[in-house]
Structure formats: structure tokens, C-alpha cells
N, C-alpha and C positions, 0 to 999 in steps of 0.2 A: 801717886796713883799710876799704876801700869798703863800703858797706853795700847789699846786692842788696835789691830793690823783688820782694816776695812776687808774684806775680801770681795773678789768679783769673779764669777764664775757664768760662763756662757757655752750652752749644754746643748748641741741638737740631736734635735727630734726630728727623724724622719720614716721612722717604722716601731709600730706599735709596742715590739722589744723594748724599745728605749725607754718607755714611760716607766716603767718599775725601776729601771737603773737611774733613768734622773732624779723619782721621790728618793730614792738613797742615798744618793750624794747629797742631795740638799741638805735631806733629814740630818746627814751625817754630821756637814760643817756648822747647822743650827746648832745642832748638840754641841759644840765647843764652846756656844756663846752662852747656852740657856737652860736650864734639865726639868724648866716648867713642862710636864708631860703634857698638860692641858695644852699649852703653846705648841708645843710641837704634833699635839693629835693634829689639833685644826689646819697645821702648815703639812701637815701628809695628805690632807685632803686636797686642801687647795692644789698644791704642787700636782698629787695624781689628774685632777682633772683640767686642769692646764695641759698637760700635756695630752692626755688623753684628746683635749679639745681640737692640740693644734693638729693632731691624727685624723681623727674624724670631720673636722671640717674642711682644714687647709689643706692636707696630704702631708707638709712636714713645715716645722719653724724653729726658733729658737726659744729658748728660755734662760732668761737672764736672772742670773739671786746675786742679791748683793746682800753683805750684812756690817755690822759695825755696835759698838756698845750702845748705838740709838735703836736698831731695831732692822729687822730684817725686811727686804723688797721680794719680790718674785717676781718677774713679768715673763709673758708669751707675746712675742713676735712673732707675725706674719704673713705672707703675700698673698691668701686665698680669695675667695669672694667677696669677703666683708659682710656686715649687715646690712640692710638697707630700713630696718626698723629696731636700734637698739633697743628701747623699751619693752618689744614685743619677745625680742632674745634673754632676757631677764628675766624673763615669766618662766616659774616652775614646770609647767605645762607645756611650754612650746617647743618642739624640736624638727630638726632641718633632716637627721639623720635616723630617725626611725629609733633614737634613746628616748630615754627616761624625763628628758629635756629640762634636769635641774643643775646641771653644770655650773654655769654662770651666777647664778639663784644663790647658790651653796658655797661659788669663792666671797661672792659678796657677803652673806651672812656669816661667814666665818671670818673675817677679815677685820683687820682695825679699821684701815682704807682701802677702799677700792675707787679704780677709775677705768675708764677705757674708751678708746678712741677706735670709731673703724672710718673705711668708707669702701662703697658696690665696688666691687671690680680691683679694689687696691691693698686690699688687705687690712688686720686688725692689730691693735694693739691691748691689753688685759694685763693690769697691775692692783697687785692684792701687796697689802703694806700690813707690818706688825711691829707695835712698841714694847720693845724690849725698856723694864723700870720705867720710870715715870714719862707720860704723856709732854710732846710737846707744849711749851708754853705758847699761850694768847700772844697772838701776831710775831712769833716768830719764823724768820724768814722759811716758804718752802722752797727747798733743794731737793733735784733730781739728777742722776749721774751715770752713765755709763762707762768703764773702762776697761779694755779688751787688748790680747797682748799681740806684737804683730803674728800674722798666722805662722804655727809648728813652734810659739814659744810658750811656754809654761808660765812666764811672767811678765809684766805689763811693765815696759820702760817709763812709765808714766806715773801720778798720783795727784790726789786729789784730797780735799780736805775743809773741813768747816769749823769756823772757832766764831761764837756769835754772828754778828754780822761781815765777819769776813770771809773770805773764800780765795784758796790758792788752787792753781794747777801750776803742775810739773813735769816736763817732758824731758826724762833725764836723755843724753846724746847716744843716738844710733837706737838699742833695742837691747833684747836680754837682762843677763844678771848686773852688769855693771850697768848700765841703764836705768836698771832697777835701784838698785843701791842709791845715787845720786838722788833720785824723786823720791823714793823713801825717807832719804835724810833730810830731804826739804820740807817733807809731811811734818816730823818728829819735829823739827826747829818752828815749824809755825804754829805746830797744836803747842809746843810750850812757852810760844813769848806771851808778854804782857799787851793787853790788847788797847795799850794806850796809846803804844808807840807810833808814832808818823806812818806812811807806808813806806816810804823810802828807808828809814831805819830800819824796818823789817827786811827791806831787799839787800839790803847789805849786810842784815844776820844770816840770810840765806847764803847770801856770794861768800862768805865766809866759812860758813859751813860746809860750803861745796867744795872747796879747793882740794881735800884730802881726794874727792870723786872725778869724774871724767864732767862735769856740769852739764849743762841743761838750759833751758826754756824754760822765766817763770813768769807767771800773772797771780797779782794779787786783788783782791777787789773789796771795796767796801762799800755796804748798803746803809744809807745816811737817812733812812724815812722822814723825822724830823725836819731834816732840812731839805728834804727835795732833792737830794743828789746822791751820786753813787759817783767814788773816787775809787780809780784806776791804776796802777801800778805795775809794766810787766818790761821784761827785758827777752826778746829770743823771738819767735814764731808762733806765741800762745794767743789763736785768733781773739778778739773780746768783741762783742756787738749786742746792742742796747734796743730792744723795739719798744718803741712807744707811739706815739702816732706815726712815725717812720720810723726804719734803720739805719743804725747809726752804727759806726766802728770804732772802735776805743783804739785811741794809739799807745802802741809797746815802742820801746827802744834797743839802737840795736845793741848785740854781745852775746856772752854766755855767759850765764851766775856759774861763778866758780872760776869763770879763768878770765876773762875781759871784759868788762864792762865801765863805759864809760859815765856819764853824769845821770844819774835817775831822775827820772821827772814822776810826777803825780800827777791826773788828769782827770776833771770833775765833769760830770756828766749828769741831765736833771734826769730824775726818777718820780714816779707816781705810782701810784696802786696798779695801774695797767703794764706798768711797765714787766718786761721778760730780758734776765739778761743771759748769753747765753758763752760761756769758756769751753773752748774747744782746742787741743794740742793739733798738728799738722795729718793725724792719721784720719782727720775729718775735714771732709771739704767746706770749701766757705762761701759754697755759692749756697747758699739757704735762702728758702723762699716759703715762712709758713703760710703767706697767702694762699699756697697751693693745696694747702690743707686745711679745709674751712671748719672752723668750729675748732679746732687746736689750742690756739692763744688760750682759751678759755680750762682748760685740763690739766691735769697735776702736772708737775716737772719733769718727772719721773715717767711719765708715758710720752714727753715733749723729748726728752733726750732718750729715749728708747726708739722713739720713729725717726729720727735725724739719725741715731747710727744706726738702721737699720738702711735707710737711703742713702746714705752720704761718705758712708766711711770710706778709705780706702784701703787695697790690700796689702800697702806695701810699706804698712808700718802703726805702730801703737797706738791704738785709737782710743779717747778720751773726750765726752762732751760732757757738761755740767751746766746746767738750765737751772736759773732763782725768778723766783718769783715771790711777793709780800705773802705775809703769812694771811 
């Protein structure tokens, strides 16, 4: 089976122009995954008033789409007012700007998943999610992700990737296409190993695989619910941190997959239904503090790593977060 290249694309919006050219680009790269017209009427709604939204309320934000052979994201980022009563902004009827005030109303009713996270004074988060073929199965892990390329490059030195219960990030070295290349070929060797193998035999398929590339920073993770734990894996700069009743930091070792790396260790950490684990490459900071944002813990992955690289990222290089959470 072919394997579909995730795509990540991050679009701003900051004058009313832009809303028609964002629905088209999205529309466009949906269409390469999907030619259910029905799926894509509803994702030209959603998308127009998204944007639409971040115009009229916030003055400008981001919109983030992500897609992959599971199913397409949308999300709207933004620093405006916020809500101060979400239930009451979900109402067909209600509106701040003198519309029609079914916006919100209308991405959620057309949506497979929606979530969304605001608060007064700090801005909003809004993600409308679509299953592309079958529905996620019962209690399979949710995963949320951002990844964004350093600014003025077309491609993200970075990647990401989900094979059952495990989870890789890839920060291939420096930025651009050969940067690219490396975390891509990291991606391709881990969606096709056998998912029995140790995680250090994995890290060593990878450091193998890398050497033809310039290598990279990798973290590998495995979510163990049965047993209470999640086993850690990472060699380079790929932060790993575990919340559960505290924060915790998963230790990586040092080197580069692909040219140096010394003895791999694997490192077990307990997990429970509460728990959030969160991979992030160097282009996001690691001073994270979701205390700071009350009522978060509790919200998809996908609006948890949409607000973290909205606050946290930095600009001087490829920014990649990836938030799990139990299904």
C-alpha cells in the first residue's frame, strides 16, 4: 500500500481577501485525498467560516489544515477577545458582530469532531475534524499535531507520524529540503516496521536508514494502557514530557540518527487515562505551563498542540508539537 505524505499547511488570514483564497487551497489539497463531494461541500463551509470568523471577530489569525489517509483537521488560531460564555457563542442566534450568528453552530454541525478552547482577553482556539474511511476505533490513542517549516521555507525539516500505539518525531538537521528528506525518511522506515520490535531496534532502523541523509533528532514513544506505562525512546533534542499529576520530562540521549549515536536506552514512565504526553522538536519551547490555561488538560490534542505552537513556537527554526492523549 502506498503510503500518503501527511500534509501541513498554515495560511494567514488577516484581511477579508484572504477567506476565499484560503477555502481554495484547502479545498484544493482535500481534493488529492478525497472526491466525496458531500465531504468536501461540508469542508468549504466549515473552512469559509473559520476564516471568515478569525476576520470578524479577532481582526486576523491563522488557519491551520492538516490531512493524511485518517482524515482531515482544520483549525483557527487566535489572539482576539475570546469568549467569555462559549455555550452562549454556539447558539445559532447569538452574535457579537451584527451576522447572522450561526458560524460556530454550522462548523460544529458539519463536522465529524469539533472542539474548542478560548479564554477573555487571550484568544481562541476552533477545530472541526473529518474521517476520511473508516472511523477511529474504541479507545484508540487521540493524537493532535502541529508542524510548521522554519519561516520563508516551503518545507518543514521536521516529521511526524503514528503507527498504533506508537509515535515518532523527526527533526531532520538544520531546515529545508535536505532536512526534509532525512525526517521524511524517518517517517517512511517507521510507518513500515513491525510493531513488535523493541524500541531501540526501531532506533537503530532509523540510524540506519539515516546515514544516506544529513540525520537528525529522533523520539520514539510507546503508549502501554494495559500496563500503566508509556516507554520512551529518543536520541538528539526531541523535548518528551509526560503530565499527570505533575510534569515530568522523558530523558533522550545524546547523538544524531544517522551519523553518531552512542548506546540507546529505553525509558518507562506510568501513564493513566489522565495522563497527556506531549513531543515537541527544538522549533518549540519547552517552558510549558498548561496550568496557565485552565480547562485545556481536558480538550482534544489537536486544539492542545494548536495553542502551544501558537504561544511557544520559535522563529528561528521548524516547529513541530505532537500531543496524545487515551482514546
Amino acid at each position: 500500500m502506498e503510503m500518503i505524505p501527511s500534509c501541513h499547511l498554515l495560511l494567514e488570514v488577516s484581511d477579508s481577501a484572504h477567506v476565499d483564497a484560503v477555502r481554495r487551497t484547502v479545498v484544493r489539497h482535500a481534493s488529492q485525498l478525497t472526491g466525496d463531494e458531500t465531504l468536501l461541500g461540508r469542508l468549504t463551509v466549515v473552512v469559509q467560516e473559520m476564516a471568515r470568523n478569525l476576520i470578524n471577530h479577532a481582526g486576523q489569525g491563522e488557519l491551520l489544515f492538516r490531512c493524511d489517509e485518517a482524515g482531515l483537521e482544520v483549525t483557527a488560531v487566535d489572539r482576539g477577545p475570546g469568549m467569555t460564555n462559549v455555550a452562549q457563542c454556539l447558539s445559532d442566534n447569538y452574535s457579537t458582530t451584527g451576522t447572522m450568528g450561526a458560524g460556530l453552530g454550522a462548523i460544529q454541525r458539519m463536522s465529524d469532531g469539533f472542539d474548542l478552547f478560548s479564554q477573555p482577553g487571550l484568544g481562541t482556539v476552533v477545530q472541526a475534524r473529518f474521517h476520511l474511511g473508516q472511523r477511529p476505533a474504541a479507545g484508540a490513542l487521540q493524537v493532535g499535531a502541529v508542524c510548521t517549516p522554519y519561516p520563508g521555507e516551503t518545507l518543514s525539516g521536521d516529521a511526524w507520524a503514528v503507527l498504533g500505539n506508537r509515535v515518532l518525531v523527526c527533526d531532520g538537521l538544520g531546515h529545508g529540503h535536505a532536512a526534509s528528506t532525512a525526517s521524511q525518511k524517518a517517517r517512511e522506515v517507521f510507518l513500515g516496521h513491525d510493531p513488535h520490535i523493541p524500541l531501540q531496534a526501531l532506533m537503530e532502523q532509523l540510524h540506519r536508514a539515516l546515514m544516506s541523509t544529513r540525520g537528525g533528532a529522533a523520539a520514539i514513544a510507546e503508549v502501554q494502557p494495559a500496563q500503566r506505562q508509556v516507554q520512551f525512546c529518543g536520541i538528539g533534542n526531541i523535548a518528551g514530557s509526560l503530565l499527570t499529576d505533575k510534569a515530568r520530562s522523558m530523558a533522550s540521549s545524546n547523538g544524531t540518527v544517522g551519523y553518531r549515536i552512542g548506546r540507546i536506552h529505553t525509558f518507562s514512565y506510568p501513564w493513566d487515562d489522565s495522563s497527556i504526553m506531549i513531543l515537541a522538536s527544538d522549533g518549540i519551547s519547552t517552558k510549558l505551563d498548561l496550568n496557565a490555561y485552565p480547562g485545556l488538560r481536558v480538550r482534544h490534542p489537536g486544539v492542545i498542540a494548536a495553542l502551544i505552537h501558537r504561544d511557544h513556537k520559535r522563529l528561528n527554526d521548524d516547529a513541530t508539537v505532537v500531543v496524545v492523549k487515551n482514546g
